[in-house]
Backbone and ligand atoms as CSV (ligand in chain L), in Angstrom:
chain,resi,resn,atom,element,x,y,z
A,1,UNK,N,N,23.814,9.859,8.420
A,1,UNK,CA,C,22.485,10.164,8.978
A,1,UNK,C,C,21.365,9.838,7.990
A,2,UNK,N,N,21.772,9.749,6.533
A,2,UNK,CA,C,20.547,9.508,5.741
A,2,UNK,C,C,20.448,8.348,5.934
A,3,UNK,N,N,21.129,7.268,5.818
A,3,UNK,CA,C,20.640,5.966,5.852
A,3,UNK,C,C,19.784,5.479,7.346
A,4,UNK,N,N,19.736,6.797,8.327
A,4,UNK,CA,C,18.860,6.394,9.958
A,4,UNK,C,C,17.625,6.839,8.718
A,5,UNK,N,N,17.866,8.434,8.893
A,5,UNK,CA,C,16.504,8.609,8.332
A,5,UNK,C,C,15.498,7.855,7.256
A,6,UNK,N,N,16.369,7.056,6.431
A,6,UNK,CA,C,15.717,5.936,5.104
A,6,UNK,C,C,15.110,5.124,5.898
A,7,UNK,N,N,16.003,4.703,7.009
A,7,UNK,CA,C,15.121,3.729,7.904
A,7,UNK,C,C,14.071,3.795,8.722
A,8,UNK,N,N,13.969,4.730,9.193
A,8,UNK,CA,C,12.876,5.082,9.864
A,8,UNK,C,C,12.235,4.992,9.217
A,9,UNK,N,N,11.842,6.357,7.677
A,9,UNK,CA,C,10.572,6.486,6.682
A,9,UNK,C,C,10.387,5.365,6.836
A,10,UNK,N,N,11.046,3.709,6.350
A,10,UNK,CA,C,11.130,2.694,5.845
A,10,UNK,C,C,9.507,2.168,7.041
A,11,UNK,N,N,10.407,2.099,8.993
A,11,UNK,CA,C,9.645,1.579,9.535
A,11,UNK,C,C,8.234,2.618,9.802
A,12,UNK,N,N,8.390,3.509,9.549
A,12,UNK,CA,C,7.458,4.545,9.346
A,12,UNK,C,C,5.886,4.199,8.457
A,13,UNK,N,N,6.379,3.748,7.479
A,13,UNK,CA,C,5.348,3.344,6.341
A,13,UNK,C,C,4.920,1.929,6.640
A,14,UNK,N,N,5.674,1.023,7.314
A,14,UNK,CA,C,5.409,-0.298,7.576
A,14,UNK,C,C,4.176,0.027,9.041
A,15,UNK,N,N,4.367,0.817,9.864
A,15,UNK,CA,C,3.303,1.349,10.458
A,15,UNK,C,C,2.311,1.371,9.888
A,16,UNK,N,N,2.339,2.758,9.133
A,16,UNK,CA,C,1.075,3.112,8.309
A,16,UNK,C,C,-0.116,1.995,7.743
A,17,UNK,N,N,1.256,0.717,7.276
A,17,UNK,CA,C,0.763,-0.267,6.623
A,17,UNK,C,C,0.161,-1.561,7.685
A,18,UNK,N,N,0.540,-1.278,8.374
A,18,UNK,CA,C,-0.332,-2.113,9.806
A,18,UNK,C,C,-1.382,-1.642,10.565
A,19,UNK,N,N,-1.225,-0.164,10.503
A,19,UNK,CA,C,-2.957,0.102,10.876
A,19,UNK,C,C,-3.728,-0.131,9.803
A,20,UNK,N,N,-3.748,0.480,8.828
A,20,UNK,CA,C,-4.766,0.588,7.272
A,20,UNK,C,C,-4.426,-0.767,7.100
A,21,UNK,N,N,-3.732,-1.644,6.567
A,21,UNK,CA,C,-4.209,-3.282,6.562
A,21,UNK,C,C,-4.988,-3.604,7.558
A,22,UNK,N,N,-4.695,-3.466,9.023
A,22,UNK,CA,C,-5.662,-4.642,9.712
A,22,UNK,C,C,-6.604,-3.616,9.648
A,23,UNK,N,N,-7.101,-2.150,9.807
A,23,UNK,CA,C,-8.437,-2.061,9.889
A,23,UNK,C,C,-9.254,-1.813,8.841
A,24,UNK,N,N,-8.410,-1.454,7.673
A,24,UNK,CA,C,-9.299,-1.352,6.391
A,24,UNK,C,C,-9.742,-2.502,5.718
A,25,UNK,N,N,-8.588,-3.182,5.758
A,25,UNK,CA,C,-8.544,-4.231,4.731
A,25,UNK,C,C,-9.130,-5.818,5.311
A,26,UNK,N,N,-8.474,-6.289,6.529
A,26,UNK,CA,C,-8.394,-7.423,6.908
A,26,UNK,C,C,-9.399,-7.591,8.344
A,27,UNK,N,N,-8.874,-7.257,9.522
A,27,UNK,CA,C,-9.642,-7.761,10.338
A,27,UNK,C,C,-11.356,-6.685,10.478
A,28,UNK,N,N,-11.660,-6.298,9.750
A,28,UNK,CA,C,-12.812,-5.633,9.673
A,28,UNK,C,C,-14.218,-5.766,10.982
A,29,UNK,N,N,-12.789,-4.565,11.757
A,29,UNK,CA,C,-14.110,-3.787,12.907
A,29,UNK,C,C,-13.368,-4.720,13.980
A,30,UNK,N,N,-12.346,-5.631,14.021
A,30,UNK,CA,C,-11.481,-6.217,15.291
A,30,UNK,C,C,-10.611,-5.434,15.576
A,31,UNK,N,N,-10.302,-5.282,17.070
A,31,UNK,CA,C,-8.544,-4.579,17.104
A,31,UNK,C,C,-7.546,-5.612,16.997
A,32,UNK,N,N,-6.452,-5.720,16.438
A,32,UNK,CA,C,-5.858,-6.471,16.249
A,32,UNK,C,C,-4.103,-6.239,16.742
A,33,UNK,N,N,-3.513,-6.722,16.921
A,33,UNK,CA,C,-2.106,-6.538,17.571
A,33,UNK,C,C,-1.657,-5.678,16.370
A,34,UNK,N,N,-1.705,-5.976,15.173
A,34,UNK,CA,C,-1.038,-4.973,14.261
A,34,UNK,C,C,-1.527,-3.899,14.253
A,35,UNK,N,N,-2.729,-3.370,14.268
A,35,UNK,CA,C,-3.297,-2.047,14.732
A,35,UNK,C,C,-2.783,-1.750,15.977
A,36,UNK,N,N,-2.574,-2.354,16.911
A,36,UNK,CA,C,-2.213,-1.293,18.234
A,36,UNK,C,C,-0.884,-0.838,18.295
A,37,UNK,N,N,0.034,-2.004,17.665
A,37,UNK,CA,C,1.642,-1.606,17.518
A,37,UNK,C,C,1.806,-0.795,16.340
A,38,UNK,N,N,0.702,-0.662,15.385
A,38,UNK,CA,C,1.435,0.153,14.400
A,38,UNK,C,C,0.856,1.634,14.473
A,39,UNK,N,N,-0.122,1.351,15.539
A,39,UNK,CA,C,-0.300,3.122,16.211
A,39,UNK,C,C,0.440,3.482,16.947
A,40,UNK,N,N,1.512,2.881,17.581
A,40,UNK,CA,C,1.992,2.987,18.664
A,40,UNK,C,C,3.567,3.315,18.040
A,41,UNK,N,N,4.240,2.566,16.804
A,41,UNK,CA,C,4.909,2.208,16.284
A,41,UNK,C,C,5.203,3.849,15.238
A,42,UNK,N,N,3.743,4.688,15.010
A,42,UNK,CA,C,4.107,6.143,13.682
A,42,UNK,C,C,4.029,6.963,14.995
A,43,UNK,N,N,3.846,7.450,15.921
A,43,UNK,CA,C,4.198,8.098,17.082
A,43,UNK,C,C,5.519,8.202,17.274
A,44,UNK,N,N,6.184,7.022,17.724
A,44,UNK,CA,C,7.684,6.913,18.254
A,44,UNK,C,C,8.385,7.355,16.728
A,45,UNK,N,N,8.199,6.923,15.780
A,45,UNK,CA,C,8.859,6.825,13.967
A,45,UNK,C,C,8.905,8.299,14.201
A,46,UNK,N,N,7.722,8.767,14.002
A,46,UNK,CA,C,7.242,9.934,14.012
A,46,UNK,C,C,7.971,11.242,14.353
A,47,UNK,N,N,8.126,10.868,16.020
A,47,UNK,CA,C,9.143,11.971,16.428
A,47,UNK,C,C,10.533,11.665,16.476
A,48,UNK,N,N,10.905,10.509,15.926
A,48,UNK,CA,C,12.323,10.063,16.084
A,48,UNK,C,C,12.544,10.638,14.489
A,49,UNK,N,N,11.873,10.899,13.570
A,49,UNK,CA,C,12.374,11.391,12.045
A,49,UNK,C,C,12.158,12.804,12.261
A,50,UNK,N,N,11.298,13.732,12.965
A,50,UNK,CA,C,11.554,15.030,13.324
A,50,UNK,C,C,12.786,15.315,13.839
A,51,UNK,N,N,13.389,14.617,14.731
A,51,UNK,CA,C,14.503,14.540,15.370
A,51,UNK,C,C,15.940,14.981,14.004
A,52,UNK,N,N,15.221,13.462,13.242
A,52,UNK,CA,C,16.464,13.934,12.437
A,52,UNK,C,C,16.681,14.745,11.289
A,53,UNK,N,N,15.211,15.072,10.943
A,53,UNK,CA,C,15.044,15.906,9.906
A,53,UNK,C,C,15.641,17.250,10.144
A,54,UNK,N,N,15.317,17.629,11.764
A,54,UNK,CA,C,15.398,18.617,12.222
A,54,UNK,C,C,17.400,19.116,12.356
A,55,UNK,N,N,17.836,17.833,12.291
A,55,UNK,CA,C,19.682,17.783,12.021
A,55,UNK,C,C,20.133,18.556,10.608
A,56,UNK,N,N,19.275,17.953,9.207
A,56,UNK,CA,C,19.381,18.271,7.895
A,56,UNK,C,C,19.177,19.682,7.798
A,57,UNK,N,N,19.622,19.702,6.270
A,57,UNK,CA,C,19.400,21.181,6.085
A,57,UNK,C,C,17.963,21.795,5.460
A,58,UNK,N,N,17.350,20.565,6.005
A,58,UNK,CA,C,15.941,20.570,4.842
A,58,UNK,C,C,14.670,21.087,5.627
A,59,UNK,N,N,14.243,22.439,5.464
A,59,UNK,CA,C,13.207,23.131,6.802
A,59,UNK,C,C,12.125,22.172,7.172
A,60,UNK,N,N,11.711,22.038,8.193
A,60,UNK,CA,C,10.670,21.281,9.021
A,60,UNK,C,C,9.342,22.379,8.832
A,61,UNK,N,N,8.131,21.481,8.936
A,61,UNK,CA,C,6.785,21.824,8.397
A,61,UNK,C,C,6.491,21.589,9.997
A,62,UNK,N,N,6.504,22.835,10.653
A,62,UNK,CA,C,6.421,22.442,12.120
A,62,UNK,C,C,4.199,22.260,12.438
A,63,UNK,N,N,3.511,23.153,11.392
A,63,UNK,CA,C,2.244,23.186,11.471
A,63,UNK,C,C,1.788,21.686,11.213
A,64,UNK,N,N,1.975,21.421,9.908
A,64,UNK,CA,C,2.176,19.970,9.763
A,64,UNK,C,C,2.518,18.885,10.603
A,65,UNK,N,N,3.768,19.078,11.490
A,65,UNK,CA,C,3.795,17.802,11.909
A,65,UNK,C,C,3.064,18.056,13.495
A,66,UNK,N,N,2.564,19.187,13.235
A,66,UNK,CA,C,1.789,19.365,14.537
A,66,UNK,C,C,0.243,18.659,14.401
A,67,UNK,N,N,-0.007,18.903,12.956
A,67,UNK,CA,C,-1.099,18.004,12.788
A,67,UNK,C,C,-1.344,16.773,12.633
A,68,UNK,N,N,-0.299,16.156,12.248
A,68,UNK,CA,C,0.096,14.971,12.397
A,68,UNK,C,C,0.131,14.467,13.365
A,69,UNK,N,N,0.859,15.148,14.504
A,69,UNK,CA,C,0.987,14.081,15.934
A,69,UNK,C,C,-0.576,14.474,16.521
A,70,UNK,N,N,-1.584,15.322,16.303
A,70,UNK,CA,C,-2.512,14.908,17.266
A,70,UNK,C,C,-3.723,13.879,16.475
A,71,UNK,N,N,-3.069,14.240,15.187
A,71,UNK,CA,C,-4.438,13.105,14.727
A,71,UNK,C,C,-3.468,11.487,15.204
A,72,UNK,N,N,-2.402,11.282,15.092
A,72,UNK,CA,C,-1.829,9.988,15.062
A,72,UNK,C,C,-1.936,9.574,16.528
A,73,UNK,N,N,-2.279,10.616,18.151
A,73,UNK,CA,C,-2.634,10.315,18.834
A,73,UNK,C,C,-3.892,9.735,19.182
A,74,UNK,N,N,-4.803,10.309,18.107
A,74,UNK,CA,C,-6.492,10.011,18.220
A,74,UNK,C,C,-5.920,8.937,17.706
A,75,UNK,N,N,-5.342,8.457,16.235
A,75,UNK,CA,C,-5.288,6.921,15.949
A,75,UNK,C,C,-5.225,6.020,17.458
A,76,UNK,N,N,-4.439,6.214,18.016
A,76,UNK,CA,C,-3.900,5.091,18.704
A,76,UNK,C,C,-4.627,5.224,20.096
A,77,UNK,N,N,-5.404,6.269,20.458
A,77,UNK,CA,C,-6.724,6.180,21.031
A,77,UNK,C,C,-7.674,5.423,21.278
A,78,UNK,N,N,-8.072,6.190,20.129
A,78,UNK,CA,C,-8.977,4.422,19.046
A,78,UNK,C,C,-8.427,3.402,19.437
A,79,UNK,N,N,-7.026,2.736,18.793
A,79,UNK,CA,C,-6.631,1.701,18.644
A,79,UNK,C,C,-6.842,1.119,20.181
A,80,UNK,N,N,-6.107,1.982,21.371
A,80,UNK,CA,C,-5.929,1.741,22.752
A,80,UNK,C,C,-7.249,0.808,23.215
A,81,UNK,N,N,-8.308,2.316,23.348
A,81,UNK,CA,C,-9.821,1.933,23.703
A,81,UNK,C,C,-10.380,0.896,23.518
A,82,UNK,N,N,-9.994,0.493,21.750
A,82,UNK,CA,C,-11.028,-0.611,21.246
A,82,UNK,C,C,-10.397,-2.042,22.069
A,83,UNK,N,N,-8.990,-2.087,21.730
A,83,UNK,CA,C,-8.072,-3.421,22.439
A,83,UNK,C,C,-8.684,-3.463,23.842
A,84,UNK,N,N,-8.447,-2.707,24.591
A,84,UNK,CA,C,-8.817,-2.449,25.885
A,84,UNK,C,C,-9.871,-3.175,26.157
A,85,UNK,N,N,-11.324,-2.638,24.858
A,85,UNK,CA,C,-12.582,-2.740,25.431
A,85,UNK,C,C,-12.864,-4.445,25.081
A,86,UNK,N,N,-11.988,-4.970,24.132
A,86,UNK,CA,C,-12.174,-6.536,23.462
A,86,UNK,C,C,-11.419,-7.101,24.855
A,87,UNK,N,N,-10.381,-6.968,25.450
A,87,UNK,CA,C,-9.398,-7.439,26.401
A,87,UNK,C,C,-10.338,-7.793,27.325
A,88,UNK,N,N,-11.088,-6.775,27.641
A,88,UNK,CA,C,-11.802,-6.867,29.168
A,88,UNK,C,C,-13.117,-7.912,28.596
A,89,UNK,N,N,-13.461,-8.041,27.843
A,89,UNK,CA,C,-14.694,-8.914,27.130
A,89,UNK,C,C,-16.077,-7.824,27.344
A,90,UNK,N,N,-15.946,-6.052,26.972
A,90,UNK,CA,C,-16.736,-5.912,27.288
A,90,UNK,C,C,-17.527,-5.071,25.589
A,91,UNK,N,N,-16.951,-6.385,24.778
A,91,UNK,CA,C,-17.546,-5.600,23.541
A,91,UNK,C,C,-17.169,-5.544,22.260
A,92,UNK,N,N,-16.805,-5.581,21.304
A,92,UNK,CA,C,-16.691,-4.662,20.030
A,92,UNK,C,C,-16.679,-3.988,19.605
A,93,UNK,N,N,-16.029,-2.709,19.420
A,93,UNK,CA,C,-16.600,-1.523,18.938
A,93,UNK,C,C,-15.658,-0.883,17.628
A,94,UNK,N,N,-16.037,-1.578,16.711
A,94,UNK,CA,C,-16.012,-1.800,15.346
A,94,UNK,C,C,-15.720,-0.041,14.954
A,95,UNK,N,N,-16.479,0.914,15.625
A,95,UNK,CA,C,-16.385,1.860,14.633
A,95,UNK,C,C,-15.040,2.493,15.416
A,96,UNK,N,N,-14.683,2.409,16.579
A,96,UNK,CA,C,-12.911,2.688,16.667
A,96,UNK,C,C,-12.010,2.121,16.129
A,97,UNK,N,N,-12.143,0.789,15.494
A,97,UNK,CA,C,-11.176,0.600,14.573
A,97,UNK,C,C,-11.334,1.159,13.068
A,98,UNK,N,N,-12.258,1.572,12.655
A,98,UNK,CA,C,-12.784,1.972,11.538
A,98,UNK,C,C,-12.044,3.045,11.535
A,99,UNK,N,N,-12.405,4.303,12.703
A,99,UNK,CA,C,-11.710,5.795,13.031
A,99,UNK,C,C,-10.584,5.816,12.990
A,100,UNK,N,N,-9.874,4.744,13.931
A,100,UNK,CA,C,-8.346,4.620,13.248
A,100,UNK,C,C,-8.048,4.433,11.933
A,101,UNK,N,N,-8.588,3.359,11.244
A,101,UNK,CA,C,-7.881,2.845,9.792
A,101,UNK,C,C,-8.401,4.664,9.651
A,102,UNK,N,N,-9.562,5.294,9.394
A,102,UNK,CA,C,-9.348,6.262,8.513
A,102,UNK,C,C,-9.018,7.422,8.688
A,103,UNK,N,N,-8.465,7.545,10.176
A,103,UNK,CA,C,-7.538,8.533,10.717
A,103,UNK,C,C,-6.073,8.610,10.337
A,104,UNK,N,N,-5.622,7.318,9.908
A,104,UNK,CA,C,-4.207,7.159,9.407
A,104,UNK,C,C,-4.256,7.584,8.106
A,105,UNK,N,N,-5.458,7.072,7.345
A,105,UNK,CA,C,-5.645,7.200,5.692
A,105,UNK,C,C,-5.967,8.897,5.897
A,106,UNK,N,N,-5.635,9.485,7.180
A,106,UNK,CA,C,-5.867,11.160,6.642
A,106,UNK,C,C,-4.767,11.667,7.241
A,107,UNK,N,N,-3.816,10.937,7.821
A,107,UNK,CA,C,-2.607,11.450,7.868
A,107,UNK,C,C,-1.209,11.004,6.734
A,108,UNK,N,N,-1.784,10.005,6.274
A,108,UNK,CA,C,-1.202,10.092,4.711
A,108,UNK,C,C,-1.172,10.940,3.960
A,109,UNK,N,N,-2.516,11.057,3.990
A,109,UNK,CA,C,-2.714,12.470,3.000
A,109,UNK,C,C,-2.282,13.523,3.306
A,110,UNK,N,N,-2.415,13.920,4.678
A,110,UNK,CA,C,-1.592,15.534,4.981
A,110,UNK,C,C,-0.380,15.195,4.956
A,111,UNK,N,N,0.585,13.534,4.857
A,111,UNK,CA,C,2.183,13.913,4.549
A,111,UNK,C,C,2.360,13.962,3.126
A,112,UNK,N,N,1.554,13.383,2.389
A,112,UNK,CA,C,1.914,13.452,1.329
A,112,UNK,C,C,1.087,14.659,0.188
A,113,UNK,N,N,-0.234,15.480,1.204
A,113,UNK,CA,C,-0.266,16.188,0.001
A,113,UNK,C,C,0.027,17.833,0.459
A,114,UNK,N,N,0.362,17.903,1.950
A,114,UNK,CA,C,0.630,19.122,2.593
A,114,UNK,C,C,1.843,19.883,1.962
A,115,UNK,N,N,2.278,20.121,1.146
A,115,UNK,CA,C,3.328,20.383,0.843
A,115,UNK,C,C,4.425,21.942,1.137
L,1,HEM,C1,C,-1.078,7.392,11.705
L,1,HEM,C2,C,-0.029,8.167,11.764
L,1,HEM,C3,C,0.866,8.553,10.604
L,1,HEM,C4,C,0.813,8.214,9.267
L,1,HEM,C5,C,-0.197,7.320,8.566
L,1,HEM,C6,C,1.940,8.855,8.618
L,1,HEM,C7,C,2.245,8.752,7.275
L,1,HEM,C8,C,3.395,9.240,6.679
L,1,HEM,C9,C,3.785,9.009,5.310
L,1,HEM,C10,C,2.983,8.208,4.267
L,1,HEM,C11,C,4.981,9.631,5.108
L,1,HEM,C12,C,5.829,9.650,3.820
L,1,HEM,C13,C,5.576,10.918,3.065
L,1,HEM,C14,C,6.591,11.135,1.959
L,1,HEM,O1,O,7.711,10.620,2.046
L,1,HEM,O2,O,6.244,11.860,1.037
L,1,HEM,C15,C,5.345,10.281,6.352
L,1,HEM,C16,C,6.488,11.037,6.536
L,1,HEM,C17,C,6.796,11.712,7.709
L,1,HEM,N1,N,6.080,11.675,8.885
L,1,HEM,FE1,FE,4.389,10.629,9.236
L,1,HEM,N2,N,2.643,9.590,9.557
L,1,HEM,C18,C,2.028,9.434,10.776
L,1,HEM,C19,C,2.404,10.004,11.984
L,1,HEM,C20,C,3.449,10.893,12.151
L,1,HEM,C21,C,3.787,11.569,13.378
L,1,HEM,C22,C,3.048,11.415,14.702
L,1,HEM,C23,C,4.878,12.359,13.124
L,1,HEM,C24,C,5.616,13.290,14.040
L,1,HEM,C25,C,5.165,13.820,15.129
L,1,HEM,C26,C,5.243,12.154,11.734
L,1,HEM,C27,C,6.319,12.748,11.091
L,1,HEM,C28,C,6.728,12.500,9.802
L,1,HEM,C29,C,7.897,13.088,9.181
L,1,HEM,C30,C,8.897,14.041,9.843
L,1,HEM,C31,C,7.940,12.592,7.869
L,1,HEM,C32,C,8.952,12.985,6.757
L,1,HEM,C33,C,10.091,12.028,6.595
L,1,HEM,C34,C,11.065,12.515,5.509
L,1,HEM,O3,O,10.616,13.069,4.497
L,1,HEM,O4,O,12.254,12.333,5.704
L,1,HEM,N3,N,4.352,11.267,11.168
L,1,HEM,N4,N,4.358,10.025,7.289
């Protein structure tokens, strides 16, 4: 079971690293396919490593990952809306991809400094 769970974290962080790349770093204020799959992508990770954490003998931070899944829903909100609103040609709206990249960059922080 550890080597599911390694994998997941693994595709877990490769998420992380596809919203905060395309909206921090790279496509600045576009939605981009890597932003929508990698909001879409720490959701599913997300509750599939609760799943297995929840097997181990290692206690679950149930407040925590409660905060986690609703901010990682607003991510992919954002992410949804903005794709949506570029798809239909009715716009840009730069600051939902922004909210995502820094909605993820604050669920980093509550996994890694919530302890
Ligand atoms: C934008 C959304 C998210 C980001 C950026 C994110 C980020 C992270 C990061 C950086 C870690 C590694 C922390 C460490 O190993 O110290 C982590 C671990 C974890 N995340 Fe997330 N996360 C997100 C969404 C979620 C969601 C929605 C859930 C569940 C509902 C979740 C559940 C977990 C769990 C259970 C772990 C611990 C894995 C382990 O230690 O075995 N995450 N997350």
């Amino acid at each position: 079971m550890e080597i599911v769970e390694n994998l997941l974290v693994l595709l877990h962080l490769l998420g992380m690293a596809a919203i905060v790349g395309s909206a921090v770093f790279v496509a600045r204020g576009r939605p981009t396919p890597a932003l929508l799959w990698g909001a879409r992508a720490q959701i599913v990770t997300g509750l599939l490593l609760v799943g297995v954490v929840e097997m181990g003998d290692d206690p679950v931070n149930h407040a925590k990952i409660g905060v986690k899944l609703v901010v990682a829903i607003a991510v992919a909100a954002c992410a949804e809306v903005a794709a949506g609103r570029a798809r239909r040609g009715r716009g840009e709206r730069p600051q939902l991809v922004h909210a995502a990249g820094g909605l993820a960059v604050l669920n980093a922080a509550v996994a890694v400094l919530w302890v």
